[in-house]
C-alpha positions in Angstrom: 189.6 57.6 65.6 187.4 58.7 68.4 184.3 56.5 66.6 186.3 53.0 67.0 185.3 51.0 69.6 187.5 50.6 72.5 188.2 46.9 72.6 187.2 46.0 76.6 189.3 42.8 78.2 186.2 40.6 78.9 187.4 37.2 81.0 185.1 34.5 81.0 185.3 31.2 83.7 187.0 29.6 80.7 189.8 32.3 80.1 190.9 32.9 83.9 194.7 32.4 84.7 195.0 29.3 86.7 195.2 29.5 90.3 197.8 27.8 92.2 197.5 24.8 93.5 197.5 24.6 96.9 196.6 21.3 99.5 194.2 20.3 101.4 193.4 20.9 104.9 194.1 17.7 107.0 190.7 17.8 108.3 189.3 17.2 104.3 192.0 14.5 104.0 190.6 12.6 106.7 186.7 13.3 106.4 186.8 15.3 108.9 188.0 13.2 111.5 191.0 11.8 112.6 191.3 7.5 112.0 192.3 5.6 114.9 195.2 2.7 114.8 192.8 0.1 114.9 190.8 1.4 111.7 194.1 1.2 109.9 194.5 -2.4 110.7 191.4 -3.6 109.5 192.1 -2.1 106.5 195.6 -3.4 106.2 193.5 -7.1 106.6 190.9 -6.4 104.2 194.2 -5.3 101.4 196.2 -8.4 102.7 193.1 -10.9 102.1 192.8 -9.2 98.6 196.1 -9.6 97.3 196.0 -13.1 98.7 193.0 -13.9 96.9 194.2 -12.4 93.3 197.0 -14.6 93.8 195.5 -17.3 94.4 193.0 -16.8 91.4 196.1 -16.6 89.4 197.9 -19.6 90.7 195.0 -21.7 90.0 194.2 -19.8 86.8 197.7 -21.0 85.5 198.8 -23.9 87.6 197.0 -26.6 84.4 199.9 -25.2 82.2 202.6 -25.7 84.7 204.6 -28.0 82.7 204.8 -25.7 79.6 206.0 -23.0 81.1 208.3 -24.7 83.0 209.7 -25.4 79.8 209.5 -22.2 78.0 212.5 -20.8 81.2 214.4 -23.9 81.4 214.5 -24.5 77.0 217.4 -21.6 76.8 219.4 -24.1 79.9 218.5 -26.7 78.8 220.4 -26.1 75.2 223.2 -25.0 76.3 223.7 -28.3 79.1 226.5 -30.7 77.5 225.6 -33.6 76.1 224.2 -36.3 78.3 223.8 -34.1 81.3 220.5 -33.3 82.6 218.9 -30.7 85.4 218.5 -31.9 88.8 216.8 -30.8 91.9 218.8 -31.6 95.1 217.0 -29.3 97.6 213.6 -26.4 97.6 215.8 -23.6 96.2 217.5 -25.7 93.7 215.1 -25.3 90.5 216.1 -21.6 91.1 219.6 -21.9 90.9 219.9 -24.9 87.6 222.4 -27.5 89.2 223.8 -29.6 86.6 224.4 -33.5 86.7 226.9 -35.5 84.1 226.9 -38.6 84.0 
């Protein structure tokens, strides 16, 4: 028994027990320097003026198939009305709400 090999615990980078994860330093967080209020604004404009713009692209990307989908939300009320009644918009918010007219 004295001619086997000892068998030697060898770690390699891939077989290290993971060390805990601990934060940052507030000094790496903020590149090393602290931002000032107004740096914060203009960033708050530029993310303002992109969100804008992406809904804006979208509005115009769908506002050519207005009708139709209109009409896909208001089929299900629109089914269930009684007969000879119709929808009817009486002020900005009423599309929202689905007033209904008999005649």
């Amino acid at each position: 028994m004295a001619d086997e090999p000892k068998e030697t615990k060898e770690t390699t980078d891939s077989q290290e027990a993971p060390k805990a994860l601990e934060p940052p330093e507030t000094a790496s967080l903020l590149g090393g320097a602290e931002e000032g209020f107004i740096s914060h604004l203009v960033e708050l404009r530029d993310r303002l003026i992109r969100a804008f713009l992406a809904v804006l692209v979208v509005f115009l990307a769908i506002v050519y198939w207005a009708p139709q989908i209109y009409s896909v939300f208001a089929e299900p009320l629109i089914a269930t009305l009684p007969a000879g009644s119709s929808m009817i918009a009486t002020d900005v918010t009423a599309p929202f709400l689905f007033p209904l007219r008999s005649p």
